[in-house]
C-alpha positions in Angstrom: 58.7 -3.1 -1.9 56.8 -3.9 -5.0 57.2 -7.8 -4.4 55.6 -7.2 -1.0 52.9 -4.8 -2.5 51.6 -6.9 -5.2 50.5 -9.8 -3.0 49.5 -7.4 -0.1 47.2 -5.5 -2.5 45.9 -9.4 -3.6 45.3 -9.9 -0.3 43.4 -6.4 0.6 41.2 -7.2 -2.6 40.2 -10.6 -1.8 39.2 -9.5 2.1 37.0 -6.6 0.5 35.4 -9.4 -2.1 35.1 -11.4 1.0 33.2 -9.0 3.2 31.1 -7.9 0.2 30.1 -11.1 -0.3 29.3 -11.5 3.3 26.8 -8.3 3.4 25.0 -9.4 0.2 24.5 -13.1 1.5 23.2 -11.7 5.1 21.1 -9.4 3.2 19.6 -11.6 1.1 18.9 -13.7 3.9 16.7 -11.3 6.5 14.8 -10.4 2.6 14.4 -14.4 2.6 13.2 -13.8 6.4 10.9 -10.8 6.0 9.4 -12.5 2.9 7.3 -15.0 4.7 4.5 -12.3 5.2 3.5 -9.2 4.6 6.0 -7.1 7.0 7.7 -8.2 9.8 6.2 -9.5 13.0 4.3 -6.7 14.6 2.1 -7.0 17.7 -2.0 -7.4 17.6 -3.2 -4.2 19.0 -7.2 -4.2 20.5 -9.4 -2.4 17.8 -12.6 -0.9 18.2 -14.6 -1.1 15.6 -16.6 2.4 14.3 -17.5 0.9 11.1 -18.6 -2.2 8.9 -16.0 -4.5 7.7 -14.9 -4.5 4.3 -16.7 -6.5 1.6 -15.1 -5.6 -2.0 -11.9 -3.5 -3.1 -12.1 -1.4 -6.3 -9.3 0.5 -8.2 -11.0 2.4 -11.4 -8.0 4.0 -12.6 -6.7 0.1 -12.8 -10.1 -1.2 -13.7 -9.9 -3.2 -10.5 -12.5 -5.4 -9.0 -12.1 -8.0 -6.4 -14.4 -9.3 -3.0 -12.2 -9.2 -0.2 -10.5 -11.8 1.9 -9.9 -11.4 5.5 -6.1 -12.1 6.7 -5.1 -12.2 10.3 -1.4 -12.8 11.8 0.1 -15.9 11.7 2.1 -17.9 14.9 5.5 -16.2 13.7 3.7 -12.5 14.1 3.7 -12.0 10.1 0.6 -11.1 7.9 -0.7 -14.2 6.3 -1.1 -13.6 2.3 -3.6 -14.4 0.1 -3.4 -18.0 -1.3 -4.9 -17.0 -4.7 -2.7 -14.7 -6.8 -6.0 -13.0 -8.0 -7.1 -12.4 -4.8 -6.8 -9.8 -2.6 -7.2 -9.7 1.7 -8.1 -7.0 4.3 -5.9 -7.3 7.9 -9.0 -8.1 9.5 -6.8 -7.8 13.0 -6.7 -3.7 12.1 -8.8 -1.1 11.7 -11.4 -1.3 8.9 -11.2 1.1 6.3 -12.8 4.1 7.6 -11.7 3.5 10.9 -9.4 5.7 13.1 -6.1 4.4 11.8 -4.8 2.7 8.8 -6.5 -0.4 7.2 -4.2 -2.9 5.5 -4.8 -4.9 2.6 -2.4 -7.2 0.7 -2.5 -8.7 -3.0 0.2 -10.8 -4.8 2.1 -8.4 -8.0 2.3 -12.1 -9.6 2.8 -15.9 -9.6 4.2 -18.2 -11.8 0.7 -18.4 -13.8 0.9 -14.6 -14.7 0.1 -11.0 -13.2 -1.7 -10.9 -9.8 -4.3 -8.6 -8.3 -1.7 -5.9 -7.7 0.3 -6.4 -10.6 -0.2 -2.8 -11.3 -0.5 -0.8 -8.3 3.0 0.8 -8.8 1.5 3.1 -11.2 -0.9 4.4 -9.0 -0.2 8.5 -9.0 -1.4 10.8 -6.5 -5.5 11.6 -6.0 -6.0 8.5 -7.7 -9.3 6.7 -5.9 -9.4 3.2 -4.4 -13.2 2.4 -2.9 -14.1 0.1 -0.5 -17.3 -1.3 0.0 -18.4 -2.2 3.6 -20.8 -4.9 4.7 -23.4 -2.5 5.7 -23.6 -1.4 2.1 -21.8 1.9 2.6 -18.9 3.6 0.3 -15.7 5.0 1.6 -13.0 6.2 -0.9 -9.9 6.6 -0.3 -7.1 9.1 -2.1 -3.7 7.9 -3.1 -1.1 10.3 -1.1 2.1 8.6 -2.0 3.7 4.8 -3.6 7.0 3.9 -2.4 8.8 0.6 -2.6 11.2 -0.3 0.2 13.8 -3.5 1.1 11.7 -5.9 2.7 14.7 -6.3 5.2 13.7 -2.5 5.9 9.9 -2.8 5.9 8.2 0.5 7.4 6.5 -1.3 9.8 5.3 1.3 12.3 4.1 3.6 9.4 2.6 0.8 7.6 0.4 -0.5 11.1 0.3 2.1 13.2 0.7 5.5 11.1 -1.6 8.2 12.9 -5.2 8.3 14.1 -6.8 9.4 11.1 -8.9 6.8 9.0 -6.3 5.8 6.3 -5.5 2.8 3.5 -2.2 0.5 2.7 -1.9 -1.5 0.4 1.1 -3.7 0.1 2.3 -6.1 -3.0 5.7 -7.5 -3.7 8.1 -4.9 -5.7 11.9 -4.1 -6.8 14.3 -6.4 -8.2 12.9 -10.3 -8.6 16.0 -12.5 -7.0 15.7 -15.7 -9.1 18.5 -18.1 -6.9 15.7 -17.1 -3.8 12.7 -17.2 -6.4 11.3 -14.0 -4.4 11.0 -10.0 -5.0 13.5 -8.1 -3.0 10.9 -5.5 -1.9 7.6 -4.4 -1.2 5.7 -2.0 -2.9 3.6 0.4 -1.0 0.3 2.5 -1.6 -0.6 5.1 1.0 -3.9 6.9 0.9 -6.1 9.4 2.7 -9.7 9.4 3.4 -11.1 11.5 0.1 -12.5 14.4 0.6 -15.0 15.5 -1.8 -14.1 19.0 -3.1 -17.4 21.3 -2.0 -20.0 22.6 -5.0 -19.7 25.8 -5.8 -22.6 27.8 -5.5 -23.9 29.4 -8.6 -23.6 33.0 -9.0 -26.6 34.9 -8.3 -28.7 36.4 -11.3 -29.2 40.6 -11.3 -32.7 41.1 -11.0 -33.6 42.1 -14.7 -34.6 46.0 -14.7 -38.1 46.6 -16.4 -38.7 48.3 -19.8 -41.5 50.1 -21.7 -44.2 52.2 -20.2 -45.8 51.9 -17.0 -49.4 53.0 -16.0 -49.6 54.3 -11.9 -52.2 54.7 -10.6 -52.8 57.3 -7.8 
């Protein structure tokens, strides 16, 4: 029994290195696969437009500045990315910001020359304020809600594109562990945020209407 063990429990070892292997090398290839754009493939919806497009992108609590680029899908159905690291791009296929829906925009986290646009945007907290300025002039600010970072090869794809009817903001940057035989980031981070509402001024108090003192003269 134990001669026939030993190898058998060899043999059980080396089949679960095997298949463990084989999961990690088909995972790293769909994050190789979803890499190649911003999400996976999702399909061009018709959008009608209620507002201006989007000229510039501004984070203040990450001191953030940056005129916007626009992005569309490419042949494979991906979200083309921004050629410059310091750049960042609206999904100019999708709702503008302000618009019924949510409005993507994509930056790089870095590059081999150093941090990119959205180098920081994992340390965005909650009610932290991203503004948008639109080509007509106009301002619409945006609250962050939540930042998660998920597997690419389980990108959120219908709560990052479609989401709900209400006027909304994504913004998406590489994230997670940095594989270096792939040379790519295993994840994406991403920023979701509400339209801000402004909280309403109080109004002040009322004054007591002040009593009068001394003497007064009547006249009858």
């Amino acid at each position: 029994m134990r001669r026939w063990w030993a190898p058998t429990a060899q043999a059980v070892t080396l089949v679960v290195v095997v298949l463990a292997g084989a999961v990690q090398i088909d995972a790293a290839q769909a994050d190789i696969a979803a890499d190649k754009g911003a999400g996976p493939a999702v399909a061009v919806r018709p959008v009608v437009r209620r507002v201006a497009p989007p000229v510039t992108l501004g984070i203040p609590s990450l001191k953030v500045t940056d005129r916007l680029l626009g992005l569309r899908k490419q042949r494979d159905g991906t979200l083309e990315v921004p050629a410059d690291p310091q750049r960042a791009g609206w999904y100019s296929q999708g709702p503008a910001p302000g618009d019924p829906g949510p409005a993507v925009i994509v930056g790089h986290v870095d590059s081999y020359r150093g941090p990119g646009i959205f180098n920081q945007v994992k340390t965005l907290k909650k009610n932290d304020l991203i503004r948008v300025r639109r080509a007509d002039g106009s301002l619409v600010t945006f609250s962050v809600t939540l930042v998660r970072t998920y597997a690419k090869r389980k990108f959120p794809t219908k709560l990052v594109y479609e989401g709900d009817r209400r006027p909304s903001l994504r913004l998406i940057t590489c994230g997670g562990e940095f594989d270096r035989r792939s040379k790519r980031y295993l994840s994406n981070t991403i920023v979701f945020a509400s339209l801000y509402q402004a909280p309403a001024k109080k109004k002040p108090a009322a004054r007591p209407a002040k009593r009068p003192t001394g003497f007064f003269t009547v006249s009858v």
